[in-house]
Backbone as XML, in Angstrom:
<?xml version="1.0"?>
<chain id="A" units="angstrom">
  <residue number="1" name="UNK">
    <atom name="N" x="18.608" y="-37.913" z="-10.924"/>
    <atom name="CA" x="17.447" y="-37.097" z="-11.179"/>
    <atom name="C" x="17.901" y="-35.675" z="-11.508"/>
  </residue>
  <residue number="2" name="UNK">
    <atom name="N" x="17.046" y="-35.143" z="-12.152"/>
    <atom name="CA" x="17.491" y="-33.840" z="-12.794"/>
    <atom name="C" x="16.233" y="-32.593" z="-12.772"/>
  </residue>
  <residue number="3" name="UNK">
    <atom name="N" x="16.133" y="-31.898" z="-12.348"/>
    <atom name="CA" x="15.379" y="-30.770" z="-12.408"/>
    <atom name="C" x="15.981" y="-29.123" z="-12.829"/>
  </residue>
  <residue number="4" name="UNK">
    <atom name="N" x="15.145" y="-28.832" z="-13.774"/>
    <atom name="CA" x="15.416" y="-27.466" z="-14.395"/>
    <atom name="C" x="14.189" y="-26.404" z="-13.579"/>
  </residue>
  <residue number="5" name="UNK">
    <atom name="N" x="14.790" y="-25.360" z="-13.447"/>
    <atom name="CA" x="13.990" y="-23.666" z="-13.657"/>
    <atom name="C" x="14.599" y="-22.762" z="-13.568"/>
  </residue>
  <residue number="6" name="UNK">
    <atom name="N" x="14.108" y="-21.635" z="-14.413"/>
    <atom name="CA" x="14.377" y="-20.189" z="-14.225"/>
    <atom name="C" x="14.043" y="-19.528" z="-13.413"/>
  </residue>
  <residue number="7" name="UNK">
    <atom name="N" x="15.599" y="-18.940" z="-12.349"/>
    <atom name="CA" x="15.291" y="-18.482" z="-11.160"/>
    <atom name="C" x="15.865" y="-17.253" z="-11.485"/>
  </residue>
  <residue number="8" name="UNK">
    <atom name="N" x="15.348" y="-15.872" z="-11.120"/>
    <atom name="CA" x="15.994" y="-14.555" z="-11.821"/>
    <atom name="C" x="16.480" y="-15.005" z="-13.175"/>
  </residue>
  <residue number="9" name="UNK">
    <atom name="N" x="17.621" y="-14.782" z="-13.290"/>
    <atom name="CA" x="18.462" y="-14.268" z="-14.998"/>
    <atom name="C" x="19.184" y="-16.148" z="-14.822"/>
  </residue>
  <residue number="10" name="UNK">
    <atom name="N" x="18.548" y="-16.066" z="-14.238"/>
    <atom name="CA" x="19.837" y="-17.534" z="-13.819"/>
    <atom name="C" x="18.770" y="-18.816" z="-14.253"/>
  </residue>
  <residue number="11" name="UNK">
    <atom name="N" x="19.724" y="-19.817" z="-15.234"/>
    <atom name="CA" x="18.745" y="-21.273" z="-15.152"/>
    <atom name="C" x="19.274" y="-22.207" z="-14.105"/>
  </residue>
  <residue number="12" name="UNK">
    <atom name="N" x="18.077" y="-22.183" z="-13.433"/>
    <atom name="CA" x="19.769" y="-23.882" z="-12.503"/>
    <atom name="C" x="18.948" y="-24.990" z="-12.739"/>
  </residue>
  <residue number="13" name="UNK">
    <atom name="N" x="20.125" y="-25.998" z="-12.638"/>
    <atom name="CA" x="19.718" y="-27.772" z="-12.765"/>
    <atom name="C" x="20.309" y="-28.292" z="-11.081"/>
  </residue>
  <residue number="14" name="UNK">
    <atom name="N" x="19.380" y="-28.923" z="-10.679"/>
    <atom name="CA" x="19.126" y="-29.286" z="-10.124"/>
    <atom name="C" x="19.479" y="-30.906" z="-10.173"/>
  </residue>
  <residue number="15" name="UNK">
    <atom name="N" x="20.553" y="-31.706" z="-9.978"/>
    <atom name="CA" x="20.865" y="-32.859" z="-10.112"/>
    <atom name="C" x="21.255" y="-33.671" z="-8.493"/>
  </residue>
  <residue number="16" name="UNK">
    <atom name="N" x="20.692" y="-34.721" z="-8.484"/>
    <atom name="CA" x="20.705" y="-35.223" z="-7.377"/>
    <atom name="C" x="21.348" y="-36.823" z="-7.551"/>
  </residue>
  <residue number="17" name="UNK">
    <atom name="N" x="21.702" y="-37.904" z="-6.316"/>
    <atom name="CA" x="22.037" y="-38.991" z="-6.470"/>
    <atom name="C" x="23.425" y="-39.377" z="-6.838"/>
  </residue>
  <residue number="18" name="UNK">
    <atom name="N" x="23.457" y="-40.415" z="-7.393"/>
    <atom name="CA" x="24.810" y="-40.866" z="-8.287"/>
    <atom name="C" x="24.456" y="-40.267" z="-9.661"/>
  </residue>
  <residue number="19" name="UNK">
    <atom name="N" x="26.152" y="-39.644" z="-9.701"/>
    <atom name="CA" x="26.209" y="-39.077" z="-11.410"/>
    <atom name="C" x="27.338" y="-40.154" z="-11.514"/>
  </residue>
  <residue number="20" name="UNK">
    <atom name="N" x="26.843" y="-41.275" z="-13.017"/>
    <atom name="CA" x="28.211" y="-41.786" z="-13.576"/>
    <atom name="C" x="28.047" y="-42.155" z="-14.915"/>
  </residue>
  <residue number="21" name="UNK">
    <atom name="N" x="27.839" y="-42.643" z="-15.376"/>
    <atom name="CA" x="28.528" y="-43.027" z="-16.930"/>
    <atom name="C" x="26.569" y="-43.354" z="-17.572"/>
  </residue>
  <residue number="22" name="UNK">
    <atom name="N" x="26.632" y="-43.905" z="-16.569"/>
    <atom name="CA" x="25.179" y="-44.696" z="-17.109"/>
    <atom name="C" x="23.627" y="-43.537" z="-16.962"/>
  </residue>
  <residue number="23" name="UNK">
    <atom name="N" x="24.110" y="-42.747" z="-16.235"/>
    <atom name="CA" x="23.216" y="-41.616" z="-16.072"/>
    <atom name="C" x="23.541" y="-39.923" z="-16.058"/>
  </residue>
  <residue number="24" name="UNK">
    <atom name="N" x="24.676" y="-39.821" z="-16.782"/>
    <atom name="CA" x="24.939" y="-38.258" z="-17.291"/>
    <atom name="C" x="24.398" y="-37.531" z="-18.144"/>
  </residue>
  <residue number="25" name="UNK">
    <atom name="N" x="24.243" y="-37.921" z="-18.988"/>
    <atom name="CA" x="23.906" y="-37.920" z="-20.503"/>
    <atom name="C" x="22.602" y="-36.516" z="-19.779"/>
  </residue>
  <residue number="26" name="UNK">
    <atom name="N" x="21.650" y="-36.809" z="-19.382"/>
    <atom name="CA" x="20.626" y="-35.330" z="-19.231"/>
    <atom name="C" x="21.444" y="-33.966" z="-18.801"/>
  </residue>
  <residue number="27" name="UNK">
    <atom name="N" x="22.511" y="-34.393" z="-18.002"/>
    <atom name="CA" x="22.720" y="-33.556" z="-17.535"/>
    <atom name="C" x="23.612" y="-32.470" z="-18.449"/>
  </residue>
  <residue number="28" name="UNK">
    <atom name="N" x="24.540" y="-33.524" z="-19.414"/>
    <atom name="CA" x="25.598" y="-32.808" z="-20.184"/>
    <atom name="C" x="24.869" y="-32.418" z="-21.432"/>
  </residue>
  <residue number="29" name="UNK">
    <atom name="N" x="23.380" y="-32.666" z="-21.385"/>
    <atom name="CA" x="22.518" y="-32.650" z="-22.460"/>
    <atom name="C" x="22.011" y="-30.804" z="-22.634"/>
  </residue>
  <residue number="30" name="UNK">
    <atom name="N" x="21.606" y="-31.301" z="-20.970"/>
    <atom name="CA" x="20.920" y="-29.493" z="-20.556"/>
    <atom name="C" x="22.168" y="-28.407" z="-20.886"/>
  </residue>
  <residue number="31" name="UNK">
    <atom name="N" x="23.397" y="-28.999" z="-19.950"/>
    <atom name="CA" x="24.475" y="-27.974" z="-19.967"/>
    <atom name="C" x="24.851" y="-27.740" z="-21.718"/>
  </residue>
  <residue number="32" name="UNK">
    <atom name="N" x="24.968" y="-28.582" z="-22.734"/>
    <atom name="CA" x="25.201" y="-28.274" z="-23.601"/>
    <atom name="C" x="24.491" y="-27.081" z="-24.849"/>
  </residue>
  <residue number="33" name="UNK">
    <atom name="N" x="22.758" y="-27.839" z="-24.224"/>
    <atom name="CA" x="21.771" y="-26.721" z="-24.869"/>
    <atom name="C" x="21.553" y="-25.276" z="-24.432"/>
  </residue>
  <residue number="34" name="UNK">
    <atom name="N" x="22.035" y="-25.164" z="-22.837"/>
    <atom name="CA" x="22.261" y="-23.693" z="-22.151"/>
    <atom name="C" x="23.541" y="-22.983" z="-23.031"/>
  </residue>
  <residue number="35" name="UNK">
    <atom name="N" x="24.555" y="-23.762" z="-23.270"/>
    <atom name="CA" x="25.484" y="-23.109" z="-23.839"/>
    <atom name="C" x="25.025" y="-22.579" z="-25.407"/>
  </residue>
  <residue number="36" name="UNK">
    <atom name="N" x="24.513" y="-23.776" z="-26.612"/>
    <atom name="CA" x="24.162" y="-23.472" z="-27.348"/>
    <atom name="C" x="22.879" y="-21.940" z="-27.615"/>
  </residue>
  <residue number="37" name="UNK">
    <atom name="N" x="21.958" y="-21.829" z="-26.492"/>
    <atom name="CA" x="21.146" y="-20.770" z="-26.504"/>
    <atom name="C" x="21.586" y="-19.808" z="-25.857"/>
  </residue>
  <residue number="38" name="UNK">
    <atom name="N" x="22.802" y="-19.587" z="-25.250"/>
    <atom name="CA" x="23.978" y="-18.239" z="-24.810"/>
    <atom name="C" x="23.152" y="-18.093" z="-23.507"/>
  </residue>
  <residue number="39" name="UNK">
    <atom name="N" x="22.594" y="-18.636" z="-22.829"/>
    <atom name="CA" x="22.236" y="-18.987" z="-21.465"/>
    <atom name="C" x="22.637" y="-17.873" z="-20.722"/>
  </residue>
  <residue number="40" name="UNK">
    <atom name="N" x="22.485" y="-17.058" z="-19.990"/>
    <atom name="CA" x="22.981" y="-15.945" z="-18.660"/>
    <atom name="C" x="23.339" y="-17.599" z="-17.989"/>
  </residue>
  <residue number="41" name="UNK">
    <atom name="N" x="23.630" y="-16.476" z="-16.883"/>
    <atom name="CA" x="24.399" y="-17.729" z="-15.736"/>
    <atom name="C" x="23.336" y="-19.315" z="-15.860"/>
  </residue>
  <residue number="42" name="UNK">
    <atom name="N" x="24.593" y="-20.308" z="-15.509"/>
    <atom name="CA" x="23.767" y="-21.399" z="-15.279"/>
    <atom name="C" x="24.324" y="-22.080" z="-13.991"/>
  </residue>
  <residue number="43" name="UNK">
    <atom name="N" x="23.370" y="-22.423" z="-13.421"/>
    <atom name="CA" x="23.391" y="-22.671" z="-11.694"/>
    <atom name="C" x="23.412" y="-24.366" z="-11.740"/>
  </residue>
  <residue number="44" name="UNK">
    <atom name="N" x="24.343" y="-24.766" z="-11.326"/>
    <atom name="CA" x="24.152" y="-26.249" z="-11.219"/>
    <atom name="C" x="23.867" y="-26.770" z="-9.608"/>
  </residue>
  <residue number="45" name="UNK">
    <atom name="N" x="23.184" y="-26.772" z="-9.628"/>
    <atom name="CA" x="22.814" y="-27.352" z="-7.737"/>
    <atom name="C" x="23.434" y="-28.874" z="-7.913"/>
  </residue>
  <residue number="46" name="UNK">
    <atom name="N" x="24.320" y="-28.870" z="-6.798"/>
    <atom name="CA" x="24.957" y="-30.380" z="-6.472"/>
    <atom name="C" x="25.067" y="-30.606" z="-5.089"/>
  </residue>
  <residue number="47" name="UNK">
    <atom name="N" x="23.810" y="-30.229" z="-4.481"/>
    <atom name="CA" x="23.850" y="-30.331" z="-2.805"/>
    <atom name="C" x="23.471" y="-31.980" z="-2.479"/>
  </residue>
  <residue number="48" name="UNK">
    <atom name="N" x="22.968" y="-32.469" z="-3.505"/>
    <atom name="CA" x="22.166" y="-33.939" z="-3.101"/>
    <atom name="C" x="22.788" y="-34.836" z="-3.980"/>
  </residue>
  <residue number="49" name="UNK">
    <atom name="N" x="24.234" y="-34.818" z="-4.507"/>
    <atom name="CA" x="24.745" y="-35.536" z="-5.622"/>
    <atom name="C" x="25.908" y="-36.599" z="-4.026"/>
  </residue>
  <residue number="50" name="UNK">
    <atom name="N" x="25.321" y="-37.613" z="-4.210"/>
    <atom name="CA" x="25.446" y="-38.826" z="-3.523"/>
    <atom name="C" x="27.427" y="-39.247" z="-3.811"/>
  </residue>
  <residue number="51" name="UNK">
    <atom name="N" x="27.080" y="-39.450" z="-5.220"/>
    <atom name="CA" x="28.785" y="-39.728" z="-5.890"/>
    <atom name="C" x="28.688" y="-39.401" z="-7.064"/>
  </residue>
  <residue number="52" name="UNK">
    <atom name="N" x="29.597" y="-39.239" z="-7.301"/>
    <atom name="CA" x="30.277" y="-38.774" z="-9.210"/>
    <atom name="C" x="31.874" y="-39.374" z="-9.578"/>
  </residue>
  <residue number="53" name="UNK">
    <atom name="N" x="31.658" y="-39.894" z="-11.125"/>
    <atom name="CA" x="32.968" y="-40.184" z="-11.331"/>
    <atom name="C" x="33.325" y="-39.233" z="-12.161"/>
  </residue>
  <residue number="54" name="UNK">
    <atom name="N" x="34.440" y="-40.038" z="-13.051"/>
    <atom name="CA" x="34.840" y="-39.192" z="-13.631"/>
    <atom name="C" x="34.244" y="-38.485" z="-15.313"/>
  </residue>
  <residue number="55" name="UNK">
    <atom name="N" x="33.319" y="-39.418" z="-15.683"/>
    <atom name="CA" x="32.542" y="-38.942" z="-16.834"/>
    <atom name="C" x="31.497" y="-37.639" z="-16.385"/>
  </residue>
  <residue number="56" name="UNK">
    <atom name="N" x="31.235" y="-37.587" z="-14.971"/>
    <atom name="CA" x="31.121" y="-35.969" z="-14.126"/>
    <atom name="C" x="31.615" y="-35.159" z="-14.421"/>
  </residue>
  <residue number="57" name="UNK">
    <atom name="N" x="32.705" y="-35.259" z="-14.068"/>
    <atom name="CA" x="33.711" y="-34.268" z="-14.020"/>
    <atom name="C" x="34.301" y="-34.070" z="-15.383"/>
  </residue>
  <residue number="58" name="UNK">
    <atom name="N" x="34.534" y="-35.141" z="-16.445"/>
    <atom name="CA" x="34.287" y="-34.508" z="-17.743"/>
    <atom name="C" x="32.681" y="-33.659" z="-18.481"/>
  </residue>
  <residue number="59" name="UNK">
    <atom name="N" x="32.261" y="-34.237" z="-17.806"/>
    <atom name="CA" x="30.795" y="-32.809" z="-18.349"/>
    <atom name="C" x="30.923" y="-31.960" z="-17.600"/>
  </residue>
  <residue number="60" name="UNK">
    <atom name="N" x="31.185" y="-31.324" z="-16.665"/>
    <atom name="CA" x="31.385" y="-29.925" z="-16.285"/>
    <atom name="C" x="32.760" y="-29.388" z="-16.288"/>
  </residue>
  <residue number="61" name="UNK">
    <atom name="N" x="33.633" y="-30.429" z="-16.687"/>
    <atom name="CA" x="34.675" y="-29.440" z="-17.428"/>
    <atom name="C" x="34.378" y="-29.117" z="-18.968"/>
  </residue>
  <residue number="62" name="UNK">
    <atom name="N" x="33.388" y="-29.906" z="-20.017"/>
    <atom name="CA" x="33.202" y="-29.789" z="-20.793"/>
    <atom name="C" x="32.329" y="-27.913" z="-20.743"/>
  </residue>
  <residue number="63" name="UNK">
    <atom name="N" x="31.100" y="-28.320" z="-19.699"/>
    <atom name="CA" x="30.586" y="-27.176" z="-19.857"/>
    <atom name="C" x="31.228" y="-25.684" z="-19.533"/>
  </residue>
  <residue number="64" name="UNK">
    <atom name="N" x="31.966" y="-25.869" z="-18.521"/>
    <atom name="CA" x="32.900" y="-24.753" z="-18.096"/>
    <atom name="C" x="33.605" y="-24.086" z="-19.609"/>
  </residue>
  <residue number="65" name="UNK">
    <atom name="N" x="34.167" y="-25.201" z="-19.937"/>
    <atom name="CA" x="34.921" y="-24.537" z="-21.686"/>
    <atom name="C" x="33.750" y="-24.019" z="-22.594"/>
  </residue>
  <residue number="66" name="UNK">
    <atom name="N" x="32.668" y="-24.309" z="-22.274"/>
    <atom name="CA" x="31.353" y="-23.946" z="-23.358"/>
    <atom name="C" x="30.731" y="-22.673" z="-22.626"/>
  </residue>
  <residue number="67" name="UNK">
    <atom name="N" x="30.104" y="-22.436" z="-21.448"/>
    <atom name="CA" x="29.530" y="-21.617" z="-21.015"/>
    <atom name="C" x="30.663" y="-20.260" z="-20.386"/>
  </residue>
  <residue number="68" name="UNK">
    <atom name="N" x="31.879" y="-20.520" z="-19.628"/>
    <atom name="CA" x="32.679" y="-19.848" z="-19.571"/>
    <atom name="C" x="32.118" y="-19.462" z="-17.904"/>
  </residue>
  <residue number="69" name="UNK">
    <atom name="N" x="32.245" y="-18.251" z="-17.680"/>
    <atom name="CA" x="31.922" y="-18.188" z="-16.202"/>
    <atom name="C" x="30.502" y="-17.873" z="-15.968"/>
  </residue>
  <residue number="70" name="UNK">
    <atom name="N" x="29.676" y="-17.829" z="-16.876"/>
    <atom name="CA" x="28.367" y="-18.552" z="-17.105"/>
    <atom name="C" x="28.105" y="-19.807" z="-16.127"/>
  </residue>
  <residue number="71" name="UNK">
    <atom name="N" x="28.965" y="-20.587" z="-16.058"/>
    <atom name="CA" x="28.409" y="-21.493" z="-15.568"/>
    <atom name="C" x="29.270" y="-21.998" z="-13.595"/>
  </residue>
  <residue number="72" name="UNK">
    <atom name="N" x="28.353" y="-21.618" z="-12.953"/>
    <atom name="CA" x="28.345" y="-21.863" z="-11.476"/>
    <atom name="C" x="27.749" y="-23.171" z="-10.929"/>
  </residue>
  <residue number="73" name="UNK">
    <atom name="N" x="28.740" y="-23.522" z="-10.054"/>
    <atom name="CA" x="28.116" y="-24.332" z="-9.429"/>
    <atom name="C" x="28.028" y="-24.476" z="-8.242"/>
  </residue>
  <residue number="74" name="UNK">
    <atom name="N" x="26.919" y="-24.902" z="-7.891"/>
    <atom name="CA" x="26.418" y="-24.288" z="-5.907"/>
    <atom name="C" x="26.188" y="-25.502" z="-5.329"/>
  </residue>
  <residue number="75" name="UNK">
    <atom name="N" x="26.772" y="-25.427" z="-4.277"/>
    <atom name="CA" x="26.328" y="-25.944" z="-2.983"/>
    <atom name="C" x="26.862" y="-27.526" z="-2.845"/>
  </residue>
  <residue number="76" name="UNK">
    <atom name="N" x="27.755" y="-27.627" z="-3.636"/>
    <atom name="CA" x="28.513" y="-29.509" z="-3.626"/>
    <atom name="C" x="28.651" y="-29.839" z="-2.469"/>
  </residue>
  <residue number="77" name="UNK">
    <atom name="N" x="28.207" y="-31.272" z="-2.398"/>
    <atom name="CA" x="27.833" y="-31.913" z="-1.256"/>
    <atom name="C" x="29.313" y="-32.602" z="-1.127"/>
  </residue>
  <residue number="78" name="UNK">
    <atom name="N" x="29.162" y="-32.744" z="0.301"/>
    <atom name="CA" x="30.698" y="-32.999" z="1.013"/>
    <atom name="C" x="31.275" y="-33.916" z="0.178"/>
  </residue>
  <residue number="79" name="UNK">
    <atom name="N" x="30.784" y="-35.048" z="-0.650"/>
    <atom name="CA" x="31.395" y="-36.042" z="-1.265"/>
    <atom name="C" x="32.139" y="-35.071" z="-3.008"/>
  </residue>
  <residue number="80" name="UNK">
    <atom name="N" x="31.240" y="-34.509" z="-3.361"/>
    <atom name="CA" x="32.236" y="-33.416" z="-4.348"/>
    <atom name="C" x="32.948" y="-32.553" z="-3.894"/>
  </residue>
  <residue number="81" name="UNK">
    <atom name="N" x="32.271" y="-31.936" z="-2.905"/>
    <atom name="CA" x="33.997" y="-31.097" z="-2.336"/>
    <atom name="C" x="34.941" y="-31.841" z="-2.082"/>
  </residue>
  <residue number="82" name="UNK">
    <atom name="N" x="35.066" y="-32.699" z="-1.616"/>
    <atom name="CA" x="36.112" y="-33.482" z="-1.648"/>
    <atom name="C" x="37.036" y="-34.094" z="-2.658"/>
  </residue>
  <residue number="83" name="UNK">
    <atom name="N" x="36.150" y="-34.081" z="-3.401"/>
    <atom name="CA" x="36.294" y="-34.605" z="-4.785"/>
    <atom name="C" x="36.925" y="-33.646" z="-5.343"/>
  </residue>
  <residue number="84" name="UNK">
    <atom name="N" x="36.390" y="-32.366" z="-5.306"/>
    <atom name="CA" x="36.814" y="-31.420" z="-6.608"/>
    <atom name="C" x="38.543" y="-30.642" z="-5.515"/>
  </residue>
  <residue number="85" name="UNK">
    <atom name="N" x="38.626" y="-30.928" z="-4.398"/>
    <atom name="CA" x="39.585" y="-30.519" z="-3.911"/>
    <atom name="C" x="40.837" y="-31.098" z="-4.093"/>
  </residue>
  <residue number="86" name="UNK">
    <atom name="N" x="40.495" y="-32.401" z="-3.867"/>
    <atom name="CA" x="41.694" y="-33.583" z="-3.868"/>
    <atom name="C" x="42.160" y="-33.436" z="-5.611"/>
  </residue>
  <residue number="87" name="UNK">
    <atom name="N" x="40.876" y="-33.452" z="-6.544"/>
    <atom name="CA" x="41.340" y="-33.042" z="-8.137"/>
    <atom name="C" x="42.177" y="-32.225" z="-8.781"/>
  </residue>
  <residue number="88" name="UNK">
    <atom name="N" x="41.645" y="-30.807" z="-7.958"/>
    <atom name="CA" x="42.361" y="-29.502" z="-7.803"/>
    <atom name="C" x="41.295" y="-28.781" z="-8.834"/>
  </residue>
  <residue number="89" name="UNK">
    <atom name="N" x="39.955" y="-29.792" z="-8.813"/>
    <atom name="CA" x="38.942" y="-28.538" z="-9.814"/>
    <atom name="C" x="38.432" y="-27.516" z="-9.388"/>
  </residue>
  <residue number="90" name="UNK">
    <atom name="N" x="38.231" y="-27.817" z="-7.514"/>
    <atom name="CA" x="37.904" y="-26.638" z="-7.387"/>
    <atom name="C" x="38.522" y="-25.162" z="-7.431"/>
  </residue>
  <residue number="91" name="UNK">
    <atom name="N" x="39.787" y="-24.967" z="-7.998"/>
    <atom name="CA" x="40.597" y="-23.651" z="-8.341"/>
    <atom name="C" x="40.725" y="-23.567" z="-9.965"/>
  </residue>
  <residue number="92" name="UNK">
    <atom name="N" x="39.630" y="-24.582" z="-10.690"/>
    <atom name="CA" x="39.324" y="-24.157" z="-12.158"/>
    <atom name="C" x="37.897" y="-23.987" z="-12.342"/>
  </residue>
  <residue number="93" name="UNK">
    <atom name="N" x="36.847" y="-24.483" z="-11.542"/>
    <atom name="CA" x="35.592" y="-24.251" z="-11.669"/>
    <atom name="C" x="34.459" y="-23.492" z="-10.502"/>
  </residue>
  <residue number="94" name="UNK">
    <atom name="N" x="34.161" y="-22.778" z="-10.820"/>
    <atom name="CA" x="33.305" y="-21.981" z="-9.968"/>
    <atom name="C" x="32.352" y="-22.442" z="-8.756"/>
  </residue>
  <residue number="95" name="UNK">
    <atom name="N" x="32.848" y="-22.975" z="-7.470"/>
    <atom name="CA" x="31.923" y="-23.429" z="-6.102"/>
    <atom name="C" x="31.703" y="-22.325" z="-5.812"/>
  </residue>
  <residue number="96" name="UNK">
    <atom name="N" x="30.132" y="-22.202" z="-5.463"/>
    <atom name="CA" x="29.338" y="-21.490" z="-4.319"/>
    <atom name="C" x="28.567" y="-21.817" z="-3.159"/>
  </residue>
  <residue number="97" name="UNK">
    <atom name="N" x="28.745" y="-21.474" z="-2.258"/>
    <atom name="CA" x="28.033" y="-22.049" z="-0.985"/>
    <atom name="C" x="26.215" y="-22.405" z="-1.523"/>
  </residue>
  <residue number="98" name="UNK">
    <atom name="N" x="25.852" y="-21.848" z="-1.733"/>
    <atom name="CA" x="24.217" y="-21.525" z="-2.207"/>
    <atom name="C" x="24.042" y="-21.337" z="-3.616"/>
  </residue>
  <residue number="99" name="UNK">
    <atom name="N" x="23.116" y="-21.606" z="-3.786"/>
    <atom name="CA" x="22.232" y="-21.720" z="-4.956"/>
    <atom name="C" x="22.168" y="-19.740" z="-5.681"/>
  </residue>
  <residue number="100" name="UNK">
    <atom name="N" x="21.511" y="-19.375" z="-4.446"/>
    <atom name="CA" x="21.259" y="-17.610" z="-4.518"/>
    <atom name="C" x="22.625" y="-16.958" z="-4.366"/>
  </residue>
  <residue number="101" name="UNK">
    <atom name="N" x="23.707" y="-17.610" z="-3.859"/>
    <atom name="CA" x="25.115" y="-17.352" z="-4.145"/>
    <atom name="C" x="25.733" y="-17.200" z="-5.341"/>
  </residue>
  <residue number="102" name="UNK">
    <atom name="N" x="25.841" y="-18.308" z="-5.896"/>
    <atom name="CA" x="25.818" y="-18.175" z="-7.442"/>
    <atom name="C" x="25.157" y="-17.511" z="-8.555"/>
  </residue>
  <residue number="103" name="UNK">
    <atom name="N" x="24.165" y="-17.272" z="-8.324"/>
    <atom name="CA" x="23.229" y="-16.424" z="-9.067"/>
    <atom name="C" x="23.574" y="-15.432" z="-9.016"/>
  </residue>
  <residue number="104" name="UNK">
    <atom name="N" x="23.942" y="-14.876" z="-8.053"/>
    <atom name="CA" x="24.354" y="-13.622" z="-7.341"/>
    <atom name="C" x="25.627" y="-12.836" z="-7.686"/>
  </residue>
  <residue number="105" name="UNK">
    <atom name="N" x="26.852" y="-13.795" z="-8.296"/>
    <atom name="CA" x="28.036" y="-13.838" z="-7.911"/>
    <atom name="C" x="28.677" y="-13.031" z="-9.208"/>
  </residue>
  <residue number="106" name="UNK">
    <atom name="N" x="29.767" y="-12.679" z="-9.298"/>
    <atom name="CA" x="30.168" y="-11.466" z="-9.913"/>
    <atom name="C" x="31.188" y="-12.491" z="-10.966"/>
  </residue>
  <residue number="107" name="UNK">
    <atom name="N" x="30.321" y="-12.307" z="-12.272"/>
    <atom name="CA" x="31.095" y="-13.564" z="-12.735"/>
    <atom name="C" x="32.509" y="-13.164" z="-13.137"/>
  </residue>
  <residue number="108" name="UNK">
    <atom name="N" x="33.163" y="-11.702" z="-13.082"/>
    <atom name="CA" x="34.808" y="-11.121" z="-13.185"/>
    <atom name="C" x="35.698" y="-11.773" z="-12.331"/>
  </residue>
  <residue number="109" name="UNK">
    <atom name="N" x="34.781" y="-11.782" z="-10.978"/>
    <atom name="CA" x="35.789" y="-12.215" z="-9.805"/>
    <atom name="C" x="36.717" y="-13.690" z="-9.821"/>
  </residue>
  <residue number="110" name="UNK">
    <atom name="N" x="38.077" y="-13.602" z="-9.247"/>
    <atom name="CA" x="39.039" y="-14.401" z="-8.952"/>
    <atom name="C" x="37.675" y="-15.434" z="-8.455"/>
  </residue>
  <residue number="111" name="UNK">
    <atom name="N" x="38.081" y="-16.872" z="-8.211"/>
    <atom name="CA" x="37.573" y="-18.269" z="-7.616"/>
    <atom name="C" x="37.722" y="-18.021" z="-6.132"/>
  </residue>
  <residue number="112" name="UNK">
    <atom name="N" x="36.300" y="-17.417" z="-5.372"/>
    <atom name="CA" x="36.938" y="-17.765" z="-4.199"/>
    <atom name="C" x="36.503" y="-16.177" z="-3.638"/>
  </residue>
  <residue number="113" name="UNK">
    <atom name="N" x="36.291" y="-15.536" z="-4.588"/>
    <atom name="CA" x="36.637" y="-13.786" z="-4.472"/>
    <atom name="C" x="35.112" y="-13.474" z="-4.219"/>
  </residue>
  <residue number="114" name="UNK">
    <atom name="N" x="34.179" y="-13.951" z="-4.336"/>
    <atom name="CA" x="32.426" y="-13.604" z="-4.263"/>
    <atom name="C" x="31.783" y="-13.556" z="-2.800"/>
  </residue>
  <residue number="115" name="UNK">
    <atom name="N" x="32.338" y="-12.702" z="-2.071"/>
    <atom name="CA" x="31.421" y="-12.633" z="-0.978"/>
    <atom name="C" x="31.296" y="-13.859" z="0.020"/>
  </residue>
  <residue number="116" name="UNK">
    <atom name="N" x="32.539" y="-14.338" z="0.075"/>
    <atom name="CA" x="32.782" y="-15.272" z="1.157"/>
    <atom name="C" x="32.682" y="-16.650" z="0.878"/>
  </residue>
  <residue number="117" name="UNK">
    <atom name="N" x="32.008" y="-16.460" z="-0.461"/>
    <atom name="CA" x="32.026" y="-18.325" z="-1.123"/>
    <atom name="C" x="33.359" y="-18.959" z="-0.739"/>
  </residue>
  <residue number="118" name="UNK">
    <atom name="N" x="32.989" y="-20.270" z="-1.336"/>
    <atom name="CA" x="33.931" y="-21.283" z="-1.063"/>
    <atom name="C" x="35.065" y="-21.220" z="-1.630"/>
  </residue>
  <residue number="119" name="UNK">
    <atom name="N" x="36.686" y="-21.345" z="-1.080"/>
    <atom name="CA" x="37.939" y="-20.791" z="-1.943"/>
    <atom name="C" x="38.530" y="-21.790" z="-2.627"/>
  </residue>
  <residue number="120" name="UNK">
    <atom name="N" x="39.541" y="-21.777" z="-3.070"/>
    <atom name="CA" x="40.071" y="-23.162" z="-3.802"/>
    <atom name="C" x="41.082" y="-23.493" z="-3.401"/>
  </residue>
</chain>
């Protein structure tokens, strides 16, 4: 499941459940059209994302190369932190504890460097 809104300057998506092959496609859909319309920050909420493979993790490395540090992502649920740790994505892609974390977050700063967020 997927939910969009504009919260401040920030769009976030809101994706929940299993992300895999058979159900990405909205998601790398949104991230692609945020990039195409030069999007301010984009907030990916992944607090309720159940599992993800690896066609996941190729759309938000895709979007990361498209949006640049534009694109945050908040609040990964223990099964992606894990995930993005053991990968080593989380010291190429932007984790934030919160949603309003990311929004918030100083998109210059080192991974890790925002006010106590999550490090890599």
């Amino acid at each position: 499941m997927l939910v969009v809104w504009q919260e401040r300057d920030a769009l976030v998506v809101a994706v929940s459940g299993h992300l895999d092959l058979d159900n990405i496609a909205p998601l790398g859909e949104t991230l692609r059209k945020a990039a195409e319309d030069g999007a301010g920050p984009v907030v990916v909420d992944l607090s309720a994302v159940t599992f993800a493979d690896s066609t996941t993790v190729n759309v938000l490395l895709q979007a990361h190369a498209a949006l640049g540090p534009a694109l945050r992502l908040a609040a990964p649920s223990d099964f992606l932190e894990r995930l993005f740790t053991l990968t080593g994505l989380d010291t190429v892609l932007p984790l934030h504890e919160s949603v309003a974390k990311a929004i918030d977050a100083d998109p210059s700063a080192p991974l890790g460097a925002d006010g106590g967020d999550r490090e890599g």
